[in-house]
C-alpha positions in Angstrom: 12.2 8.3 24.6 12.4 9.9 21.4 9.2 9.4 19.4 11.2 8.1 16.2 13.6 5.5 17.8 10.2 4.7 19.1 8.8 4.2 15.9 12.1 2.4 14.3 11.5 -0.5 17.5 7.9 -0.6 16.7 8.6 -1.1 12.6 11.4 -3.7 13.2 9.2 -5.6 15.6 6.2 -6.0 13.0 8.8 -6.3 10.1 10.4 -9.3 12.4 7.0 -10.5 12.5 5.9 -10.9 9.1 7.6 -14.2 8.0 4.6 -15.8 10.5 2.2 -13.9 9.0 3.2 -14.8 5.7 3.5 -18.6 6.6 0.0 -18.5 7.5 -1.2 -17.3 4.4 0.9 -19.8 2.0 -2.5 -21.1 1.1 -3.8 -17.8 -0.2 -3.7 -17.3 -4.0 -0.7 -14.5 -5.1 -3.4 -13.0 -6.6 -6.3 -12.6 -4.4 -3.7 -11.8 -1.6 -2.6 -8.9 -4.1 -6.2 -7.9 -4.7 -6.9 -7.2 -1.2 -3.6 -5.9 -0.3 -4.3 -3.3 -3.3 -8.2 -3.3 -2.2 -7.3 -2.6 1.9 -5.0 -0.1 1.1 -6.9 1.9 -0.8 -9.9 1.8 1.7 -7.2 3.0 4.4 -5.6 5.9 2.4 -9.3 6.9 1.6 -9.5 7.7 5.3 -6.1 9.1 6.0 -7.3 11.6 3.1 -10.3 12.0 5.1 -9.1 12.5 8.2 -6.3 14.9 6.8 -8.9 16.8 5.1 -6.5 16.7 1.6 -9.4 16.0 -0.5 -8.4 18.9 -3.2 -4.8 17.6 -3.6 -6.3 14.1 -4.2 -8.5 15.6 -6.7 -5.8 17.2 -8.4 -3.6 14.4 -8.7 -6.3 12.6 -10.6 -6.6 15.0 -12.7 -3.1 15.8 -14.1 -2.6 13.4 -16.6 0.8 12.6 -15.9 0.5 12.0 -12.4 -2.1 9.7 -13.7 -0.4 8.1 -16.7 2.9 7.4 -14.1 -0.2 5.6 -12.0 -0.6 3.4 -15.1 2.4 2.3 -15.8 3.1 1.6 -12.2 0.3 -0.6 -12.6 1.1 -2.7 -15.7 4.6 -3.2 -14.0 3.1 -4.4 -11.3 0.8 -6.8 -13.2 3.8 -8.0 -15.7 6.0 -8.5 -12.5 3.3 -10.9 -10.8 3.0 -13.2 -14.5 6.8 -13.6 -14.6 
């Protein structure tokens, strides 16, 4: 089997999964599920860059100040969107 039909099953299994999963965390705050959403994913892109050995392309991207200011305002979006 192809390895990307193989991915597209795999991705609409867990995607047909995650109206449990989010029934099981109704009783989470919105924000402290954010928090370690944002928090988790962070930890695990810290390791695919790692792993990847991309460590000067992350470095760059934090310092262009553009890429960084887009990173802000993706942020406060996100924040204002949350509050509404």
């Amino acid at each position: 089997m192809n390895k990307g039909i193989l991915y597209g099953i795999t991705v609409y299994v867990l995607w047909g999964f995650f109206p449990i999963y989010w029934k099981l965390l109704s009783h989470v705050p919105a924000l402290q599920l954010l928090g370690h959403r944002i928090a988790w994913s962070f930890l695990v892109l810290l390791g695919v860059i790692f792993i990847t050995k991309q460590w000067s392309e992350f470095r760059a991207t934090l310092n262009a100040r553009h890429s960084m200011l887009g990173l802000l305002l993706k942020r406060v979006l996100a924040i204002l969107s949350i509050r509404c």
